[in-house]
C-alpha positions in Angstrom: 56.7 -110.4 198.2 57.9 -107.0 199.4 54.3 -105.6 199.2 53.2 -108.6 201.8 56.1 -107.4 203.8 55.4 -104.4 204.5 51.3 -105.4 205.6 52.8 -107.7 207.7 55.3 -104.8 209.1 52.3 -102.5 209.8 50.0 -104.9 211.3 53.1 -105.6 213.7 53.5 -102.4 214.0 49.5 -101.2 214.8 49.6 -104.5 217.6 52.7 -102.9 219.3 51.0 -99.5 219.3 48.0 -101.0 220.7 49.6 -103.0 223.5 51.5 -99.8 225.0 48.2 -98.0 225.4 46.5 -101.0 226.6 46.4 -102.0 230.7 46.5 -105.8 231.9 43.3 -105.7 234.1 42.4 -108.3 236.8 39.1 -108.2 238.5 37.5 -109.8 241.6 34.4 -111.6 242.6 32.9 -108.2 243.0 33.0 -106.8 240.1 36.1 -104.4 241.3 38.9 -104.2 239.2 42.5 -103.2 239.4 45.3 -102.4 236.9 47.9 -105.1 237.1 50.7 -102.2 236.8 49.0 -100.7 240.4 48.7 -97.4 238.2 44.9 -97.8 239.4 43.3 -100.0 242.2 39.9 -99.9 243.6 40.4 -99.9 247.4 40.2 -103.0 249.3 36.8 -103.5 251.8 37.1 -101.9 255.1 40.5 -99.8 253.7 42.0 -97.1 256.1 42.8 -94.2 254.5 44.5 -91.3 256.7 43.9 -87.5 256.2 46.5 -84.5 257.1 44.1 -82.3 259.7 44.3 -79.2 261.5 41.9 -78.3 264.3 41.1 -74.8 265.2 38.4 -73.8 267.9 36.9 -71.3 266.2 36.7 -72.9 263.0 36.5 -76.4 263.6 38.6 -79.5 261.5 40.2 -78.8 258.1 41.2 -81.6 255.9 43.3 -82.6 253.0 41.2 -84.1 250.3 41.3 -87.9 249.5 40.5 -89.1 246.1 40.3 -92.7 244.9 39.8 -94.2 241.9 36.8 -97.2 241.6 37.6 -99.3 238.1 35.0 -102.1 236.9 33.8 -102.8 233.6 31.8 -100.9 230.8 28.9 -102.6 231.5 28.4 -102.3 235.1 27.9 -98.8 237.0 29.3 -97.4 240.3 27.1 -95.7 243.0 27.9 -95.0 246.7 24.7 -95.3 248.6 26.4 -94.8 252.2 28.9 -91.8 253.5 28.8 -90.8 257.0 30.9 -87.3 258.1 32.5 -86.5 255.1 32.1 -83.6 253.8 29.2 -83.9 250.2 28.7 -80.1 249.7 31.9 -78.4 250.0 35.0 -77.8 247.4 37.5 -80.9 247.2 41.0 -80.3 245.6 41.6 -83.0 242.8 44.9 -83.4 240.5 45.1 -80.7 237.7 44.4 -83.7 235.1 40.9 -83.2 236.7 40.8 -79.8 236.6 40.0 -76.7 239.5 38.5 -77.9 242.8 35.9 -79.5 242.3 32.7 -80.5 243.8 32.9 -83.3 247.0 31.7 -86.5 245.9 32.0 -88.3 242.1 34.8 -86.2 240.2 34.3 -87.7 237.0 35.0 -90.9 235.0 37.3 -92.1 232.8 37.3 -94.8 230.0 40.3 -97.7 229.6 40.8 -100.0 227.6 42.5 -103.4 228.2 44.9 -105.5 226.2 42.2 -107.6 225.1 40.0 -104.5 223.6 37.6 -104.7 226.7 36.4 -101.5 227.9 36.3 -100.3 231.5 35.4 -97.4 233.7 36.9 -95.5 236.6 34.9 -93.7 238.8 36.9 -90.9 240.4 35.7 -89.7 243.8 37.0 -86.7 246.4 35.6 -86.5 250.0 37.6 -85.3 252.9 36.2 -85.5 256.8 33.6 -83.1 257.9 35.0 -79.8 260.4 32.2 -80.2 262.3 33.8 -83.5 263.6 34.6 -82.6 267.4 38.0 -83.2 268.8 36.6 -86.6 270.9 35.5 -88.4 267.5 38.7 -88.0 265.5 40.7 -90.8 267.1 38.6 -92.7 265.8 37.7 -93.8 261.8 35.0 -95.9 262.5 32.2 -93.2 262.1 33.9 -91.6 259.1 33.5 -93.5 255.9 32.6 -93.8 252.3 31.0 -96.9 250.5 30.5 -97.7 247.1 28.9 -100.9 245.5 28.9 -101.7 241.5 25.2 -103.2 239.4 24.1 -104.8 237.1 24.1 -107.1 239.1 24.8 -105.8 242.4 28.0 -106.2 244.5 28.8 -106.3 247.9 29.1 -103.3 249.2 32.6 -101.9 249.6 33.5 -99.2 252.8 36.5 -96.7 252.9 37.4 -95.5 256.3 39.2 -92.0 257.1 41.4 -92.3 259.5 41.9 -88.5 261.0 45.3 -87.0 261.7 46.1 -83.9 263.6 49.7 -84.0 264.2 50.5 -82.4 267.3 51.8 -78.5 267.4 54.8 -77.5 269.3 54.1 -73.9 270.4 56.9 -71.5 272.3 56.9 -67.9 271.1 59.5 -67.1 268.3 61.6 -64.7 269.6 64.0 -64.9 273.0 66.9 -62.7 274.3 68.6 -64.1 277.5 71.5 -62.4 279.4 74.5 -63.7 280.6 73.8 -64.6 284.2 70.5 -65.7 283.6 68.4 -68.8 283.2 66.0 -69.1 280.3 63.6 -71.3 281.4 61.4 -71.8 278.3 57.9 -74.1 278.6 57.2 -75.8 275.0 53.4 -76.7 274.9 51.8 -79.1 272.5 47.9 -79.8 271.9 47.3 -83.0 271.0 44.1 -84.1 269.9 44.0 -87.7 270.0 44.6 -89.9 273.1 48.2 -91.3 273.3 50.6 -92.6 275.7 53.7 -90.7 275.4 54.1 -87.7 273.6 58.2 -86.2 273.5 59.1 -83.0 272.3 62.6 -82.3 270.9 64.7 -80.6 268.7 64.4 -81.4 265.0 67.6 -79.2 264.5 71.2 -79.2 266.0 70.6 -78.0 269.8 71.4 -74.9 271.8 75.1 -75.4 273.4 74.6 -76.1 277.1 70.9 -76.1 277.1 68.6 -79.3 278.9 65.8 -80.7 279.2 64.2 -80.6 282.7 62.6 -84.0 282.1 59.9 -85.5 279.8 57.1 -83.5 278.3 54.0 -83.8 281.1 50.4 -83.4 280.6 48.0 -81.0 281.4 44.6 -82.5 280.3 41.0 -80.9 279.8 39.5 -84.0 280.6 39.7 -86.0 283.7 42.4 -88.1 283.3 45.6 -88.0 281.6 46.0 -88.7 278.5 42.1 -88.1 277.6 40.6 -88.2 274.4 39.9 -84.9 274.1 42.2 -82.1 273.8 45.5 -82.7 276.1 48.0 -80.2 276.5 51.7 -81.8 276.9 54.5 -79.1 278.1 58.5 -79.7 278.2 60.7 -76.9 279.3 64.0 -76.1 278.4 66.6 -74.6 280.6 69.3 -72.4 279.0 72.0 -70.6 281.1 74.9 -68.6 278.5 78.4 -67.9 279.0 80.4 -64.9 278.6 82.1 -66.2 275.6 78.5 -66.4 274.0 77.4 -62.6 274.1 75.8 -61.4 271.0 75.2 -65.2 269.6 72.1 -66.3 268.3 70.7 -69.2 268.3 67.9 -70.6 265.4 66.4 -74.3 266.4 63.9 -75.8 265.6 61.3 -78.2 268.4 58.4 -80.2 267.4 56.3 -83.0 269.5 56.2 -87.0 268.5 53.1 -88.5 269.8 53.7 -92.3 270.0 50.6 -94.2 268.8 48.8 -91.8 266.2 45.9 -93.7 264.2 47.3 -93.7 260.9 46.7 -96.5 258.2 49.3 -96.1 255.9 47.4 -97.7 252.7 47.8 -96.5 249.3 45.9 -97.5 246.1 47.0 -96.2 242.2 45.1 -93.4 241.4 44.6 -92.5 245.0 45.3 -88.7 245.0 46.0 -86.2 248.8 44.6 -83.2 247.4 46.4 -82.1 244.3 49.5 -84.6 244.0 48.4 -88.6 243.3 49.7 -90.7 246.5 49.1 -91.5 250.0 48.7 -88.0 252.1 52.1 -87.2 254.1 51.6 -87.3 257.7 54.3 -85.4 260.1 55.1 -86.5 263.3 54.0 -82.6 264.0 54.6 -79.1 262.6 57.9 -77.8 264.1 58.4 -74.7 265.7 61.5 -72.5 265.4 62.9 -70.4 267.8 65.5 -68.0 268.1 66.9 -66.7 271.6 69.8 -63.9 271.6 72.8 -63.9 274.1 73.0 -60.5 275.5 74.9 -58.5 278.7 72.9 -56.9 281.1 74.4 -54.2 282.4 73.7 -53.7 286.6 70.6 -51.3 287.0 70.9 -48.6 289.6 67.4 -49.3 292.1 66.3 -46.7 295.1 66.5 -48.1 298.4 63.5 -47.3 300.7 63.6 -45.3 304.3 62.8 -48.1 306.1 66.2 -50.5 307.0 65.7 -53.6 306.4 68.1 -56.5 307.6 70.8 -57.3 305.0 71.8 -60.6 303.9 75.1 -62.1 303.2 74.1 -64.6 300.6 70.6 -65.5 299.1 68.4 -66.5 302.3 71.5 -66.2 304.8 71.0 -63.0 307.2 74.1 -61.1 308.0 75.7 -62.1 311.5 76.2 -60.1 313.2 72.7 -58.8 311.9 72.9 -55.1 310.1 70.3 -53.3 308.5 70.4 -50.9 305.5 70.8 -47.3 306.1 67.7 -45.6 305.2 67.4 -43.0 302.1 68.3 -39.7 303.0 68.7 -38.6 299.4 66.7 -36.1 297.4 67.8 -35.9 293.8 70.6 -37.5 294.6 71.9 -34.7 296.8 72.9 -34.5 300.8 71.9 -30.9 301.9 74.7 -30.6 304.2 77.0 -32.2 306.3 78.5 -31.0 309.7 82.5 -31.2 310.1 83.9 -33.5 312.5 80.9 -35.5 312.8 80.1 -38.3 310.4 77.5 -38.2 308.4 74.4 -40.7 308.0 75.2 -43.4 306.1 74.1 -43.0 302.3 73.1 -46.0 300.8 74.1 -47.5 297.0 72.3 -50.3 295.4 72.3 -51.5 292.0 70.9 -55.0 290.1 71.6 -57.1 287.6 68.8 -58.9 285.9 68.1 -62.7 286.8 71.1 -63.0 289.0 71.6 -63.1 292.9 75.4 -62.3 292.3 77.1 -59.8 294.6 78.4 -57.2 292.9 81.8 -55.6 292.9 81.2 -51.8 294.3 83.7 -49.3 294.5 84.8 -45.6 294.6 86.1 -43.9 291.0 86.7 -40.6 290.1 83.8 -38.2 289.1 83.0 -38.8 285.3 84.0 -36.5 282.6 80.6 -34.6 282.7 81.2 -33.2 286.4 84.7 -31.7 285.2 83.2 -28.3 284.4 81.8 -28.0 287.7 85.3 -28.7 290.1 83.9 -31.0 292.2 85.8 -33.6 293.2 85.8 -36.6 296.0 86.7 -36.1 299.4 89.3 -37.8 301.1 88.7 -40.4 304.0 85.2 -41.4 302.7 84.8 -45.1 302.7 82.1 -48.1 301.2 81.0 -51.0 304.0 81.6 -54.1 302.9 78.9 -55.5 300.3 75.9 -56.9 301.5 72.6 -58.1 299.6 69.7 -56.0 300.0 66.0 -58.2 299.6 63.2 -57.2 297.5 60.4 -58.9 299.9 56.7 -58.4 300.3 55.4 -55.3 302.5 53.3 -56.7 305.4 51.5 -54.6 308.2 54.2 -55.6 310.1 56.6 -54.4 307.5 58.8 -56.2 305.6 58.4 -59.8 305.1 61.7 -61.5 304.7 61.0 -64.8 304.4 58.9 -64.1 301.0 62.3 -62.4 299.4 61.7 -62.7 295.8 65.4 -60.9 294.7 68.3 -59.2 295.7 70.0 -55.9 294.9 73.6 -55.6 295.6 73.9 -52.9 298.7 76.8 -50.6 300.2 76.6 -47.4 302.5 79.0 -44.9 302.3 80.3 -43.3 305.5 82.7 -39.9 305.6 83.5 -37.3 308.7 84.0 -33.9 307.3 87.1 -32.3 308.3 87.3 -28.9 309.6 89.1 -27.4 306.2 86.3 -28.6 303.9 83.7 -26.7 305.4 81.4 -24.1 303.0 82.6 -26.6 300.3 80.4 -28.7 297.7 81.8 -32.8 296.7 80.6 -35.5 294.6 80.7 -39.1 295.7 80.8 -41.7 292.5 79.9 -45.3 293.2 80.4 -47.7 289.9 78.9 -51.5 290.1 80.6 -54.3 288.2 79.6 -57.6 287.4 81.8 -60.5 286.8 81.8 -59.9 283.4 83.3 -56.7 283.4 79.5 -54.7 283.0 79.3 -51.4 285.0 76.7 -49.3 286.0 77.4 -45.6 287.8 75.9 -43.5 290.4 
C-alpha cells in the first residue's frame, strides 16, 4: 500500500542517516582501535613522533605540541602510567575543536559510534618535550616518551617516542653595502644542535651575480671533535666582488643550512594534531636567513702622510727600484709658509685611498675649484707631480716602520716647483684631484 511505502522509505532513509555518521572501526589484540577511514588511529608501539624545536641558551628548548588520539571501546578505560621529559605541568596548544591551550597531558575524550551501534572512546592527549632537555640529549628520542595502556583487562603497554628537532639557523647580519673595488667576504654561521655529518649552507633564493662560495661550510665545534653532539657551529663564507655596471643595485637573497642526517620519524596517525592544525608537525631543513647587500662607489679619501719617509712601493709588496722614499709632511693647514725663488722647494707630498682596494690611483694637476676664484690665486707654471707610487700603512716598531707587516696602501705623489724670480711676494694654490678607474674623484 502507499502507507507501507512510505515506512519502508523512512526506515531507508533513518539507516542511510545512521551509516554516514557511523565509523567502520577495527581493533587489535590490545584493545587499541583505529578508524578504518584513518580519520583516527591510536599510535603504533614504539611510534616516532618528531617535534619542531628551538633552543635558546638562556631559556632553554621550546617545542611544538603533539597531540594524539588513543580510541578503544566504551567499556575499557585509558591511563598513561609512564612519561619521561615531557612537559605535565605546562600549557599545550590543541586544535580550536578542543578549545584554548590547554593543560599538558589528557585533553579530553570523545564518544563514537560505529556502524554496528557499538560505542567507543578517544582519549585525546597533548605533551611536548621538556626545555630543560640539554642540547646533548635531543639527538636522541629514547629518553623522551609517553606510554599509555587500556583495562579492564589490562593491555600491553604502548610507548610514544619524541623525536626532537632543531633545525639548524643560518645567521649573517641583515644588512650589507659593498663598493665597487671591493671584496665582501661574508662568513654564514650555523648552530646545529644535533650531531651530523655534513651540514651545507646555500641559497634558498636566486643568487647574487658573480658571487662564490669559498668551499664547503666547516665546523667549529664546542666539543672535542667534530661533528660533536653538543652544539657545533658550521661557517661558509661567501665572496662577492661588484662591477661598475652594478652601482646602486641591491641585492635580497635568501641562505639557510641543510644538515644531512636529522633524527626525524616522519609518522603520522588520524587525529594526530602539531599544535593547533591536525597532522604530522612540519620540519624545515632550517630557518632561512635573508640578506641584502648594496653596490655602492667609494669615492678616494684624502689621508695625511707622516714626517717620517718611508720607502715607497711600486705595486703591493714590490719596493720601488731604484728605492725612493716619501717626502716627509711639511704642511700645516695645508699651507707652505714660503718658498725661496730659484731654488726648489721640498717636495710636498699628496696621498689619497680608496676603500678595500690596492689600485694605483690616477693623480694629476687641475685648476683651482670654483670656491678659490674670489681670492685670485691661481697655479704656478713649471710645477710638476712624480710619477705615482704606493705609499704602506705598516706597523710602527722601535725601529720605525715595519714594512713587511704592510696592511694597505695609499696612492702617493710629491709635487716639486722652483720659484721663478717674477713670482716673488706672490701667494699660489696647488690642486691635486685622485681618480679611480671608475671615474670617482677626490680633491686636495
Amino acid at each position: 500500500t502507499v502507507e507501507m511505502k512510505h515506512i519502508m522509505l523512512m526506515i531507508m532513509l533513518a539507516a542511510q542517516v545512521k551509516s554516514s555518521f557511523g565509523q567502520k572501526v577495527q581493533c587489535d589484540a590490545d584493545g587499541f582501535c583505529s578508524f578504518l577511514d584513518g580519520s583516527i588511529q591510536t599510535p603504533t608501539q614504539n611510534a616516532g613522533i618528531r617535534t619542531l624545536c628551538t633552543y635558546v641558551v638562556s631559556t632553554g628548548l621550546s617545542c611544538s605540541t603533539v597531540s594524539f588520539q588513543v580510541l578503544t571501546r566504551n567499556d575499557r578505560t585509558v591511563s598513561f602510567p609512564a612519561v619521561f621529559n615531557v612537559e605535565q605541568s605546562d600549557s599545550c596548544d590543541v586544535p580550536s575543536e578542543f578549545g584554548p591551550s590547554r593543560h599538558c597531558g589528557i585533553v579530553t575524550t570523545k564518544q563514537y559510534t560505529d556502524t554496528d551501534g557499538k560505542v567507543y572512546i578517544s582519549t585525546v592527549y597533548a605533551t611536548k618535550p621538556l626545555s630543560t632537555i640539554l642540547p646533548s640529549s635531543i639527538g636522541s628520542s629514547s629518553n623522551i616518551y609517553v606510554c599509555f595502556q587500556s583495562s579492564l583487562p589490562a593491555s600491553t603497554q604502548r610507548c610514544v617516542f619524541l623525536y626532537v628537532n632543531v633545525p639548524p639557523t643560518a645567521t649573517a647580519g641583515s644588512q650589507f653595502s659593498v663598493a665597487v673595488g671591493q671584496s665582501l667576504n661574508l662568513p654564514i654561521s650555523s648552530k646545529l644542535l644535533v650531531q651530523v655529518d655534513t651540514l651545507n649552507i646555500k641559497f634558498t633564493s636566486p643568487e647574487i651575480p658573480g658571487s662564490k662560495w669559498n668551499g664547503p661550510a666547516t665546523c667549529i665545534t664546542s666539543g672535542s671533535t667534530c661533528p660533536y653532539n653538543g652544539v657545533d657551529n658550521w661557517v661558509r663564507t661567501l665572496t662577492y666582488t661588484p662591477r661598475s655596471s652594478e652601482i646602486g643595485n641591491t641585492y635580497s637573497v635568501s641562505v639557510q643550512s641543510v644538515a644531512r642526517g636529522l633524527p626525524i620519524a616522519p609518522q603520522a596517525f588520524g587525529g594526530m594534531a602539531c599544535d593547533r592544525s591536525y597532522g604530522l608537525c612540519s620540519v624545515p631543513s632550517s630557518f632561512p636567513v635573508t640578506i641584502t647587500v648594496t653596490v655602492s662607489q667609494s669615492l678616494p679619501v684624502v689621508q695625511q702622510v707622516g714626517s717620517t719617509p718611508i720607502l715607497l712601493f711600486s705595486q703591493p709588496g714590490v719596493l720601488l727600484d731604484p728605492p725612493q722614499y716619501s717626502a716627509p709632511n711639511l704642511l700645516q693647514n695645508s699651507t707652505l709658509y714660503q718658498a725661496y725663488v730659484n731654488c726648489p722647494i721640498n717636495p710636498i707630498p699628496f696621498a689619497f685611498s680608496t676603500s678595500g682596494s690596492f689600485d694605483l690611483l690616477s693623480m694629476s694637476l687641475i685648476d683651482p675649484p670654483s670656491n678659490f676664484a674670489s681670492t685670485g690665486l691661481s697655479t704656478p707654471a713649471g710645477v710638476k707631480l712624480s710619477t705615482p707610487a704606493l705609499y704602506p700603512k705598516a706597523a710602527i716598531t722601535d725601529n720605525g716602520f715595519d714594512i713587511s707587516n704592510v696592511q694597505s696602501y695609499w696612492s702617493y705623489t710629491a709635487l716639486s716647483w722652483t720659484p721663478p724670480m717674477d713670482v716673488a711676494g706672490r701667494r699660489f694654490v696647488v690642486c691635486v684631484q685622485a681618480t679611480d678607474r671608475l671615474g670617482a674623484s677626490a680633491v686636495r
